[in-house]
C-alpha positions in Angstrom: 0.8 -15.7 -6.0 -1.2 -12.8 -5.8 -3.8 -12.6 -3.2 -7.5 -10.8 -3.4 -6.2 -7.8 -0.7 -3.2 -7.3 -2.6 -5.5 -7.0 -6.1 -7.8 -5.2 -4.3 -5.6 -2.3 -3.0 -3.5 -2.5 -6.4 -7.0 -1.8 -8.3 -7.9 1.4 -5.6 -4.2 2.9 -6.4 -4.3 2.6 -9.7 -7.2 4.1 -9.7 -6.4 7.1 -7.4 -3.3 7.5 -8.8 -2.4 6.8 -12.6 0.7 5.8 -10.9 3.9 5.6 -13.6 5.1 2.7 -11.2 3.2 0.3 -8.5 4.2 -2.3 -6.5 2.0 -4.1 -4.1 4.2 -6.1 -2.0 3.0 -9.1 0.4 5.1 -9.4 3.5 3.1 -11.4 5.8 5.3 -14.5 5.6 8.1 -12.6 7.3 5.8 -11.4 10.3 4.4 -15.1 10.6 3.7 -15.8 14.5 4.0 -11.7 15.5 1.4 -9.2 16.0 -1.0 -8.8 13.8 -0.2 -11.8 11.8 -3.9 -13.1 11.4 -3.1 -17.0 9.3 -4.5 -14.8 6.1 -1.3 -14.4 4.6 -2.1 -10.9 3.8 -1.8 -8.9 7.3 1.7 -7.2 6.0 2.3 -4.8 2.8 4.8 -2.7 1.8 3.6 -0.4 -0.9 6.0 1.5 -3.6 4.0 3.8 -5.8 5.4 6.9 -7.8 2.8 8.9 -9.5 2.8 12.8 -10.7 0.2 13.7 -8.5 2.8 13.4 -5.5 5.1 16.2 -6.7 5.4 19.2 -4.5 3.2 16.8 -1.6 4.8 16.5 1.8 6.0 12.9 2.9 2.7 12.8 5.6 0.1 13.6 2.8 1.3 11.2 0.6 0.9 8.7 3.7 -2.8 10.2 3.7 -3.5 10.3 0.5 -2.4 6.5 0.0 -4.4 6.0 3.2 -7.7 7.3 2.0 -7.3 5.7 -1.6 -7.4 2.1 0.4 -10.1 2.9 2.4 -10.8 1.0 5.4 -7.8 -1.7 4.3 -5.2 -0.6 6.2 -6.0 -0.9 9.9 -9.1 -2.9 9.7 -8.2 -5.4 6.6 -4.6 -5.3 6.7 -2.9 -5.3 9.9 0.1 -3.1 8.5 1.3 -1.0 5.1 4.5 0.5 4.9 4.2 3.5 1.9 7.0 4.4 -0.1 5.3 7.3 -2.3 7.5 9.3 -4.4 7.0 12.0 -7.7 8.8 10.9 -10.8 12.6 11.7 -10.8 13.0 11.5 -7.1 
């Protein structure tokens, strides 16, 4: 099941993005008990998103971009989101 967070963040990168492919991935249950685990079972995300606006963009702006798309999720919301951006064909 999907949880609000992971709707939430799916909604901002579609929205950012247009992405051809998105994934919004909950990992929390695998980091139940460590840092940052908060009982929500959303503290952990891994994040695959292609989109065309990543072509010719650097590994670290993607990271940024992502980043700003989500707002004050990751950090604050989320304890952790692992980005996998990438262009199409990549």
């Amino acid at each position: 099941m999907t949880g609000p967070l992971a709707l939430e963040m799916r909604q901002l990168l579609a929205a950012a993005f247009s992405p051809s492919q998105l994934e919004v991935i909950n990992d929390s249950a695998s980091h139940s008990g460590h840092t940052g685990d908060d009982g929500s079972g959303e503290s952990h995300f891994t994040i695959r998103i292609e989109s065309d606006q990543f072509a010719g963009v650097s590994r670290l702006r993607r990271q940024r971009l992502v980043n700003a798309a989500l707002g004050d999720i990751p950090g604050n919301r989320v304890h952790a989101v692992a980005i996998k951006a990438s262009a199409p064909g990549e």
